[in-house]
C-alpha positions in Angstrom: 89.2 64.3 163.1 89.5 66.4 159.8 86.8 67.0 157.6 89.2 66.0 154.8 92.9 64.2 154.4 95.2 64.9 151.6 94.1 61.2 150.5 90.8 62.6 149.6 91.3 65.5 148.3 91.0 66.3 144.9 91.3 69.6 142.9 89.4 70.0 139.8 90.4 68.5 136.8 88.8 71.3 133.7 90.1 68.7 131.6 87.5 66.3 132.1 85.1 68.9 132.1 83.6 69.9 128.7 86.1 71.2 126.5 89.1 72.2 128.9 88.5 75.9 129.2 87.1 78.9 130.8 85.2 79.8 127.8 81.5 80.7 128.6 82.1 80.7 132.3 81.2 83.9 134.5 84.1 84.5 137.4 84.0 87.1 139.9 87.7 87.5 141.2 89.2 89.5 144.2 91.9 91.4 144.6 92.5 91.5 140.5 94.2 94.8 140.1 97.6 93.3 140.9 99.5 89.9 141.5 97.9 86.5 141.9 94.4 87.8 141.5 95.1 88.9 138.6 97.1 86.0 136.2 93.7 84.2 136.9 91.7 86.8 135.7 94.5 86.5 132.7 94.2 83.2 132.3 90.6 83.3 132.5 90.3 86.0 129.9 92.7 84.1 127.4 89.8 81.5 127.5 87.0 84.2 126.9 85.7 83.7 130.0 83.0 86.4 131.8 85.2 87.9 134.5 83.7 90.3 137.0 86.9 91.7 139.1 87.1 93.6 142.3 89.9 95.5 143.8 90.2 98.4 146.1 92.9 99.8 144.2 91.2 102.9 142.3 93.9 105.5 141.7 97.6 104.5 141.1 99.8 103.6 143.9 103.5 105.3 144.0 105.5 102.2 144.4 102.5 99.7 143.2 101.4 99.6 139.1 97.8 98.4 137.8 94.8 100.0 139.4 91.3 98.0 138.5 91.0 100.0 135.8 94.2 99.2 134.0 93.0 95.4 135.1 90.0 95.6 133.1 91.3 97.1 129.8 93.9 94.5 129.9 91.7 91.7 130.3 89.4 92.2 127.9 92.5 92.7 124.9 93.1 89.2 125.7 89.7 88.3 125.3 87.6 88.4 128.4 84.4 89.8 129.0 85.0 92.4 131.8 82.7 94.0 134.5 85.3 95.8 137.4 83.3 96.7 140.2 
């Protein structure tokens, strides 16, 4: 028998949670130099969240943009907080 079902599962709901946002909060994200890992931190930043990132990705791939560096400085001109690591 599952631990869980789809019945009673349910994924959390940040509007019933204080005021709806990210604001305040301290992340720590994976794999943020590039694709989904990333638009969180984003989306987390756009809030003014705390965002610690991590990413492997140092110096720029040929075929792949956005090393954690590039990450960090765009994160925080939305408005996060940023600590890459």
């Amino acid at each position: 028998m599952p631990m869980w079902t789809l019945k009673t599962f349910m994924p959390f709901d940040f509007t019933k949670h204080g005021d709806g946002t990210l604001k305040g909060k301290t992340l720590v994200i994976t794999g943020a130099s590039r694709g989904i890992g990333l638009e969180i931190a984003k989306r987390a930043a756009k809030d003014g969240a705390n965002i610690s990132i991590l990413a492997k990705t140092v110096t720029p791939h040929p075929k792949l943009e956005g090393t954690i560096f590039t990450a960090a400085k765009e994160l925080e001109a939305l408005g996060g907080k940023v600590l890459a690591l």
